[in-house]
C-alpha positions as CSV (number, residue, x, y, z in Angstrom):
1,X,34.3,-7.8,17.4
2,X,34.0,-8.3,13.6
3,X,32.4,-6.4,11.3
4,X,28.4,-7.2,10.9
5,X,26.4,-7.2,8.1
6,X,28.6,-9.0,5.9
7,X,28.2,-11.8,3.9
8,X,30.9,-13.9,6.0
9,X,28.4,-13.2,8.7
10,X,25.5,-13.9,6.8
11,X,27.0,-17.3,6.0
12,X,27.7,-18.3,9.5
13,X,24.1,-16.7,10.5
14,X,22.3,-19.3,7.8
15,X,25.3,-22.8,8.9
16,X,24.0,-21.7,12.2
17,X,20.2,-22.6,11.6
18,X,21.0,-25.4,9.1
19,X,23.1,-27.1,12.1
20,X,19.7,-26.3,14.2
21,X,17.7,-28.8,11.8
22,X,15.9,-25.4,10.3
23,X,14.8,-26.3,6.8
24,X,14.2,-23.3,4.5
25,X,11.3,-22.6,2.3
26,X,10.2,-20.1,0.0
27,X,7.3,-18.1,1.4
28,X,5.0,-20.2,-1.4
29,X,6.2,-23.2,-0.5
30,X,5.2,-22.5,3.0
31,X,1.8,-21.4,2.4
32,X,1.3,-24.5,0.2
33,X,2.9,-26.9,2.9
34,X,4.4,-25.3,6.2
35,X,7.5,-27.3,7.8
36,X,7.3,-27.8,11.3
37,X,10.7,-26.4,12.0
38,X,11.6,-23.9,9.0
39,X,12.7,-20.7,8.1
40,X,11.2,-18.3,5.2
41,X,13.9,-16.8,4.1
42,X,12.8,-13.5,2.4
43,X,14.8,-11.0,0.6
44,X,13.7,-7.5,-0.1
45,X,15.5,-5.8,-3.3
46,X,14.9,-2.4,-2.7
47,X,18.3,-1.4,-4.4
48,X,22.1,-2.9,-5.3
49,X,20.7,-5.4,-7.1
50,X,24.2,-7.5,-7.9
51,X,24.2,-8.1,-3.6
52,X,20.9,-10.2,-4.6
53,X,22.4,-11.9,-6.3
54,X,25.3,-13.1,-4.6
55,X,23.2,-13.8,-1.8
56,X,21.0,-16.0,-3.8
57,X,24.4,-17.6,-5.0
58,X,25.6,-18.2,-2.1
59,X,22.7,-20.0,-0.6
60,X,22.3,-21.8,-3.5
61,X,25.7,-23.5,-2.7
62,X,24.3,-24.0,1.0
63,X,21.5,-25.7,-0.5
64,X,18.9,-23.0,0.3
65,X,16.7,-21.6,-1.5
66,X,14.2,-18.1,-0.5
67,X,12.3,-15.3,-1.8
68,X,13.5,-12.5,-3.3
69,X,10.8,-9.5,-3.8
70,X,11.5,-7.2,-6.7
71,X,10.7,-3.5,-7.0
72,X,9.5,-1.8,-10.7
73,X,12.1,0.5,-10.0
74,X,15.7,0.8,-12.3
75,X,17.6,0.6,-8.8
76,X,16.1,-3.2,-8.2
77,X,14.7,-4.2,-11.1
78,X,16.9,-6.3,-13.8
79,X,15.7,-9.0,-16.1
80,X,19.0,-10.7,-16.0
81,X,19.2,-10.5,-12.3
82,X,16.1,-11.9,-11.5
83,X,15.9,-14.9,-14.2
84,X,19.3,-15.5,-12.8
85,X,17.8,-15.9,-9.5
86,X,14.9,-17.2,-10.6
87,X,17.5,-20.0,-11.9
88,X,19.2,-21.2,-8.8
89,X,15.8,-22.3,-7.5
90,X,14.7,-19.0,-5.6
91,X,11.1,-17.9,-5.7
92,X,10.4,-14.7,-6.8
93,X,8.0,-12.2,-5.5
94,X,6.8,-8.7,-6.3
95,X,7.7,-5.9,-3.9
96,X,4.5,-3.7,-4.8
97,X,4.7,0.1,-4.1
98,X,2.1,0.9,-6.3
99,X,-0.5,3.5,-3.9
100,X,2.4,5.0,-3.1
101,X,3.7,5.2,-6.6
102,X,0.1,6.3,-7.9
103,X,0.3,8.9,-4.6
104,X,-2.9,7.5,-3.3
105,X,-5.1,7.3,-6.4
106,X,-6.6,3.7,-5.6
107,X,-7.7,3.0,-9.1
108,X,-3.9,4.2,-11.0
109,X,-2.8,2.2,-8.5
110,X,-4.4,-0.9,-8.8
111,X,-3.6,-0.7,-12.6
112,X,0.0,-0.1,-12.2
113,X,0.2,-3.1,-10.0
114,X,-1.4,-5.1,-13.0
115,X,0.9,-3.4,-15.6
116,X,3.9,-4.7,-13.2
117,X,3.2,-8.0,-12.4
118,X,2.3,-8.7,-15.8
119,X,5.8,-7.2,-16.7
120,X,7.8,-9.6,-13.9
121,X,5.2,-12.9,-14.9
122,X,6.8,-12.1,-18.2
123,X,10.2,-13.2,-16.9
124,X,9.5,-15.9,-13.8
125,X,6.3,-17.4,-12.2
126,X,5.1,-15.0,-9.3
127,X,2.7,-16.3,-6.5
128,X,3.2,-14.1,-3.8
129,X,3.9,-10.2,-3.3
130,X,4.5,-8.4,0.0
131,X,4.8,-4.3,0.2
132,X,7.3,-2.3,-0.3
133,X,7.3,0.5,2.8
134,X,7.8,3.6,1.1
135,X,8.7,5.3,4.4
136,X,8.6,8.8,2.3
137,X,5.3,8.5,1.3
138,X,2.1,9.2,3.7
139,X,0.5,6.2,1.7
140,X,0.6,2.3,2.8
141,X,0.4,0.0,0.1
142,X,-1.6,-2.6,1.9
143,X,-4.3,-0.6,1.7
144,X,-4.6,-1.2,-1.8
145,X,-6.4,-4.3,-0.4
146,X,-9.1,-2.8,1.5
147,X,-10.6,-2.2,-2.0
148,X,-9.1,-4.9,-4.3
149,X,-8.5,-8.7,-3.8
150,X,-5.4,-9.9,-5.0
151,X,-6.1,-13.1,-4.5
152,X,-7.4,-12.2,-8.1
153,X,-4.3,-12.1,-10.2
154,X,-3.4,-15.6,-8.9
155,X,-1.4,-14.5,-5.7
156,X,-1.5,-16.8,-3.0
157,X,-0.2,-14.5,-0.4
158,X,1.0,-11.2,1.3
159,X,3.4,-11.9,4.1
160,X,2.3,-8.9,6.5
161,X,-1.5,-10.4,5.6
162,X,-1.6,-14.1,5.8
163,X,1.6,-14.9,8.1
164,X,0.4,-15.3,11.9
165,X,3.2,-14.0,13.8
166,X,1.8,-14.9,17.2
167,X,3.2,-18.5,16.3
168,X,6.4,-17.1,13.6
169,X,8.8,-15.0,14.7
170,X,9.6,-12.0,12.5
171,X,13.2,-11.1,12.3
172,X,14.0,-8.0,9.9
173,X,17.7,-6.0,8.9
174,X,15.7,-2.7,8.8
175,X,17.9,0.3,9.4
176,X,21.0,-2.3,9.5
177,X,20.2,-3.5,12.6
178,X,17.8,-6.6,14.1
179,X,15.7,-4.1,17.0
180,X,15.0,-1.6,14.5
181,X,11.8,-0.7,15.9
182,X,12.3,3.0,16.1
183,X,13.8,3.4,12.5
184,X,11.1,1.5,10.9
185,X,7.8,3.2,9.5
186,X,5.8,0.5,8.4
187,X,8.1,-3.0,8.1
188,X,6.5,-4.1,11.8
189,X,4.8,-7.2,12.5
190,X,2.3,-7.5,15.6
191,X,4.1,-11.0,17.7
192,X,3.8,-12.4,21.2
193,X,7.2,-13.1,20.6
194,X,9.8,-11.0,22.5
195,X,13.7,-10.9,21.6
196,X,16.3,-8.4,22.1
197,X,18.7,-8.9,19.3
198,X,20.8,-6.1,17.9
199,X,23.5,-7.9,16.1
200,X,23.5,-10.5,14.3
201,X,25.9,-12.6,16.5
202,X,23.3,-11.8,18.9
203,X,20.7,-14.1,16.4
204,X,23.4,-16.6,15.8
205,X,24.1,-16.9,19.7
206,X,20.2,-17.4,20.4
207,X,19.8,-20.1,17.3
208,X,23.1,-21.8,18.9
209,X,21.4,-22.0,22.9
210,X,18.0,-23.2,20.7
211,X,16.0,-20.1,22.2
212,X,14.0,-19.1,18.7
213,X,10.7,-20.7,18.3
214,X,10.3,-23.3,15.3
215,X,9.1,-21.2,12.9
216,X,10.5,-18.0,11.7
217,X,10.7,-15.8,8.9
218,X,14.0,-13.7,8.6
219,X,14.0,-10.7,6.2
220,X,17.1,-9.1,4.8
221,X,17.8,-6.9,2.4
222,X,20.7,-7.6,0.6
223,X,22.0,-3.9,0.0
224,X,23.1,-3.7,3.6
225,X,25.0,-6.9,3.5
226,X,29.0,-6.6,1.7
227,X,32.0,-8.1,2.5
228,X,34.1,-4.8,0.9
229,X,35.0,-2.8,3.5
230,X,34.6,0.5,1.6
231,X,31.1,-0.7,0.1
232,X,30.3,-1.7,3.6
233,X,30.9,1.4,5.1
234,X,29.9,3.5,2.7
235,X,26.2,1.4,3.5
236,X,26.7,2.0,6.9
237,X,27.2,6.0,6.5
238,X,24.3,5.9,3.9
239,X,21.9,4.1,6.7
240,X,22.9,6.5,9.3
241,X,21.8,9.1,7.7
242,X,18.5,7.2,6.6
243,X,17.9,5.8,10.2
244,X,18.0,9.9,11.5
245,X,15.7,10.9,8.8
246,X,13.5,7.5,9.1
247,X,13.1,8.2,12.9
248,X,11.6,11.4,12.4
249,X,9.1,10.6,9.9
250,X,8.2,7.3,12.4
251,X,7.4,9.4,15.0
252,X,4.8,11.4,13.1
253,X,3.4,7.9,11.2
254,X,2.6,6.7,14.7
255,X,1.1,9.3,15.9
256,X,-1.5,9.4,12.7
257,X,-2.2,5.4,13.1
């Protein structure tokens, strides 16, 4: 079997739904205008920034284009990166952490988040956001919302707020795998849709035997995805360790909500 989670296999992952007639769009464009068979491709940069942007390279050259959510943080965030991005076509969002950040002081919070999208508006156009998990802090960053609108600062839309995923299927590299239910703490999405894919030849497979609805939105996060071997498994290692730790602190955030 060869190695997953590289970007060979992320290339043969996105051929696979082109050849399915999948079209891509951005998560704006899809609020704006939803295709009837389409994929939001969304990328979270939570760290190894330079991944992000060989990924958005390389769908660029596929004729793709996606979202790619940035964190306020010196791991994700790089000017040159993201107008670089921002270049090749690809939205970009903002991948708030900012209750968690503010360690659950609503108002610090809400004027961090104002601080930093005014800081990334500086650079690109931003219309959507979607949260970051911060599995180490007790705090969700949705709940910023429950107080705030952020329909506000001229944000069209949070994808775990205003995506119905009884009619999208939500696909997500979390812990380096595609059923990473139990190593997730808050990057869950409540679907009538059931699969069972691990790998992602297991995706590729189903897309190939046309058994994945019309509409889906796959999330990756480009960190996990290297063609290197020793960069590859040095992610693997890292996310092993993560997964153990991430499973632990799961259990007891399910238990509270």
């Amino acid at each position: 079997m060869p190695r997953d989670f590289t970007f060979r296999v992320f290339r043969q992952l996105l051929s696979a739904l082109k050849e399915q007639r999948y079209t891509f769009q951005t998560f704006a464009e899809f609020l704006k205008n939803p295709a009837e068979r389409v994929v939001i491709l969304r990328h979270d940069v939570d760290a190894r920034k330079l991944n992000s942007l060989y990924a958005a390279e390389l769908e660029a050259e596929m004729g793709i284009r996606g979202t790619y959510n940035f964190r306020m943080v010196p791991q994700s965030y790089d000017e040159g990166v993201i107008q670089r991005i921002s270049a090749l076509g690809h939205e970009i969002g903002y991948h708030y952490e900012d209750l968690a950040m503010a360690h659950g002081d609503m108002k610090k919070a809400i004027t961090l988040f104002e601080q930093h999208l005014s800081t990334l508006r500086r650079l690109v156009k931003v219309e959507t956001i979607c949260m970051h998990g911060s599995p180490l802090s007790r705090h969700d960053n949705r709940n910023m919302w429950k107080e705030h609108d952020y329909r506000k600062y001229g944000i069209i839309g949070e994808p775990y707020l205003d995506l119905d995923f009884s009619s999208i299927l939500y696909l997500t590299d979390t812990g380096r795998m595609w059923d990473g239910d139990k190593v997730s703490i808050r990057d869950r999405v409540k679907g009538k849709q059931k699969f069972q894919f691990h790998s992602t030849f297991d995706i590729i497979q189903g897309i190939k035997k046309e058994a994945l609805p019309d509409q889906l939105m796959i999330n990756v996060h480009p960190q996990r995805w290297e063609d290197r071997f020793l960069s590859w498994f040095s992610e693997k290692a890292l996310q092993s360790i993560k997964n153990v730790i991430k499973r632990a602190i799961g259990k007891n955030y399910l238990k509270l909500n």
